[in-house]
C-alpha positions in Angstrom: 0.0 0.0 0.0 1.3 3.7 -0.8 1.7 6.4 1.6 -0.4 8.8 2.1 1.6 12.6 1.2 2.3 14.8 3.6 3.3 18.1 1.7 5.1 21.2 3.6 6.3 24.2 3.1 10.0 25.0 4.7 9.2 28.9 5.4 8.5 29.2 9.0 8.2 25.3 9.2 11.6 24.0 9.4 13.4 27.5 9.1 12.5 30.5 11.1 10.8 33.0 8.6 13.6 35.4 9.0 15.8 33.4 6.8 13.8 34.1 4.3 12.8 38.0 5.1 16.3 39.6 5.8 17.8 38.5 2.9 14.5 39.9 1.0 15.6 43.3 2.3 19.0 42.8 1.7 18.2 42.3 -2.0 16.7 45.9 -2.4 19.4 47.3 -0.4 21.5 45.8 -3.4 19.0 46.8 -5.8 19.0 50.3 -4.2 22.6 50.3 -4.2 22.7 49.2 -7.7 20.5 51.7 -9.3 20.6 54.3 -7.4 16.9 54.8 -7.0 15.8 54.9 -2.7 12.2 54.5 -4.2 12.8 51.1 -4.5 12.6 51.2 -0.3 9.2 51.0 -0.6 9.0 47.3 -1.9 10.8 46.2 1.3 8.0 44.0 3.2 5.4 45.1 0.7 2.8 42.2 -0.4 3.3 42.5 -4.0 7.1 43.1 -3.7 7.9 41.2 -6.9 6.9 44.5 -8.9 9.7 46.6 -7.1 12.0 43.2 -8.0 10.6 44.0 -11.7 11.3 47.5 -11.8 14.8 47.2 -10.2 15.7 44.8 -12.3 14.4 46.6 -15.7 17.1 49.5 -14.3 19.8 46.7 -13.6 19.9 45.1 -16.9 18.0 46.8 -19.2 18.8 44.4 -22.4 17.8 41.3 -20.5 14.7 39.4 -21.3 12.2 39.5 -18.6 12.9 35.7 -17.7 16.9 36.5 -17.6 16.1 39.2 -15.0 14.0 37.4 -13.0 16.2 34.1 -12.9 19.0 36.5 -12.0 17.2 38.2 -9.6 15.6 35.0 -7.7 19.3 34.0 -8.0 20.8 36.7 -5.8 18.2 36.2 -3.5 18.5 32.8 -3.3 22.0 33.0 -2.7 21.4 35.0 0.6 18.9 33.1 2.0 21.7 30.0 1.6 24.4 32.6 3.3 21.8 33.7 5.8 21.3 30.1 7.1 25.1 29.4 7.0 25.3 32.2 9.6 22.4 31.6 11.7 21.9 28.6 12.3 19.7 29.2 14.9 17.1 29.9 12.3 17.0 25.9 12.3 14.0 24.6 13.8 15.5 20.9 14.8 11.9 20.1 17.0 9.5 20.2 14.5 12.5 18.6 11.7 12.5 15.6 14.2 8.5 15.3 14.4 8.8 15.5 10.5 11.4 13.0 10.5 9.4 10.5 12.6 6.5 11.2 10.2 8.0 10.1 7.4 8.4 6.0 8.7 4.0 6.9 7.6 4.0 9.2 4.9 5.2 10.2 1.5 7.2 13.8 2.5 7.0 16.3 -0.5 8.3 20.0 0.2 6.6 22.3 -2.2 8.6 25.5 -1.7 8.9 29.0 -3.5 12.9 28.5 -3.7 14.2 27.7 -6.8 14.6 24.3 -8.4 18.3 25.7 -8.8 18.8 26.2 -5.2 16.4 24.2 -3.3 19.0 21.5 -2.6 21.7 24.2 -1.6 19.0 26.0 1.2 18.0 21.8 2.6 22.2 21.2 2.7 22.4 24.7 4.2 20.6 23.5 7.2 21.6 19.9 6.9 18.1 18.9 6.0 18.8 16.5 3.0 17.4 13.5 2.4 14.3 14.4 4.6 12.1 14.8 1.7 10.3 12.1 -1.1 9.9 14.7 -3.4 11.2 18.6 -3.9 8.5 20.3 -6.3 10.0 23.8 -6.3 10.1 27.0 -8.9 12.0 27.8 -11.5 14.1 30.5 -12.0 12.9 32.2 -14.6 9.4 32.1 -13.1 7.6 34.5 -10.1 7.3 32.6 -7.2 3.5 31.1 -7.5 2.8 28.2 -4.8 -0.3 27.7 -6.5 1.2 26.5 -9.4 3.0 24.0 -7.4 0.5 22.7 -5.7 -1.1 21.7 -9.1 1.8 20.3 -10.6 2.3 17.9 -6.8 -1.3 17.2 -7.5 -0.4 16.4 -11.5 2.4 14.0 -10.2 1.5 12.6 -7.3 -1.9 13.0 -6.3 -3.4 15.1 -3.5 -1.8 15.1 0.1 -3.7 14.0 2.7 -2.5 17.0 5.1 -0.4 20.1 4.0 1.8 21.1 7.1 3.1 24.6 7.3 4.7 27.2 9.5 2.8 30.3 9.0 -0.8 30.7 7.5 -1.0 32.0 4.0 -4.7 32.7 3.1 -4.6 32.6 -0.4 -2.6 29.0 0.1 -5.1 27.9 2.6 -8.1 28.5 1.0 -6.9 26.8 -2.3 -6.2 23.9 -0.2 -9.4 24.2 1.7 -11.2 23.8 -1.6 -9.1 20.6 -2.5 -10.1 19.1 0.9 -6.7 18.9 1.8 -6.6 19.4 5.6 -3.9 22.5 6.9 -2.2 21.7 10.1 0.7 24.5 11.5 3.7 23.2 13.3 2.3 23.7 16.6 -0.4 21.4 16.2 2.3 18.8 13.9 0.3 16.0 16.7 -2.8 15.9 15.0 -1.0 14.1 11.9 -1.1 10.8 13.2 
């Protein structure tokens, strides 16, 4: 008999959330830096901050096609989040990886994550969390970030989870999931998956 799937997130699941937020500001201070242009400040923390990502990056290379500058920028930002972790390793949240770890003796672990297929691997190794998953189903580079998306394409290849386990509430996420009668549990209530 298969396994039932058990799909996470990493993002405030198995790394603190500010491994993935100061580097985010970090990347318009370089953007900032880079053009010149403090307007791009306002993008910091902003909901739709992939428009200030667009228009720094239409400043930053100009002749680039829209997917070179957004694989170049998801690359820099990738690339600090993987520094970020190497030098805080606190961010690692080794309680709830253990729980996950135990879960997986039950279930078929899939991470679908926002990182890019590119540098998925590199964030896991970061915070020595390889080989914890069955399945990686993660963006690529020359894409926005789109969960949605991924949750489809998990859905396309392996068929609907049975719980979705996350860190922090996304609504948008939630309610899509809510619709698939996929059942949301956050890490503090990671006993319920039995």
């Amino acid at each position: 008999m298969e396994k039932p799937i058990l799909a996470t997130n990493i993002d405030g699941l198995l790394i603190d959330h500010s491994a993935f937020v100061e580097p985010h500001k970090a990347w318009f201070d370089r953007a900032i830096k880079k053009t010149k242009d403090t307007s791009l400040e306002q993008w910091k923390d902003h909901p739709e901050y992939f428009k200030g990502v667009n228009q720094a990056m239409e400043k930053i290379l100009p002749n680039a096609s829209s997917e070179e500058r957004t694989s170049q920028a998801r690359t820099w930002y990738q690339e600090d989040v993987i520094q970020y972790i190497k030098k805080h390793p606190e961010v690692i949240k080794y309680e709830t990886i253990d729980k996950l770890k135990a879960l997986k003796r039950k279930y078929y672990l899939v991470l679908i994550t926002t990182s890019t297929q590119k540098h998925v691997n590199y964030i896991l190794e970061a915070a020595n969390l390889q080989g914890i998953y069955d399945l990686v189903i993660a963006s690529k580079t020359e894409q926005e970030p789109n969960k949605e998306e991924l949750i489809r394409e998990l859905i396309q290849i392996k068929g609907k989870p049975k719980y979705y386990l996350t860190g922090k509430m996304d609504e948008g996420i939630t309610s899509q999931l809510k619709k698939l009668e996929i059942k949301v549990i956050q890490a503090d209530e990671i006993t319920k998956i039995k």
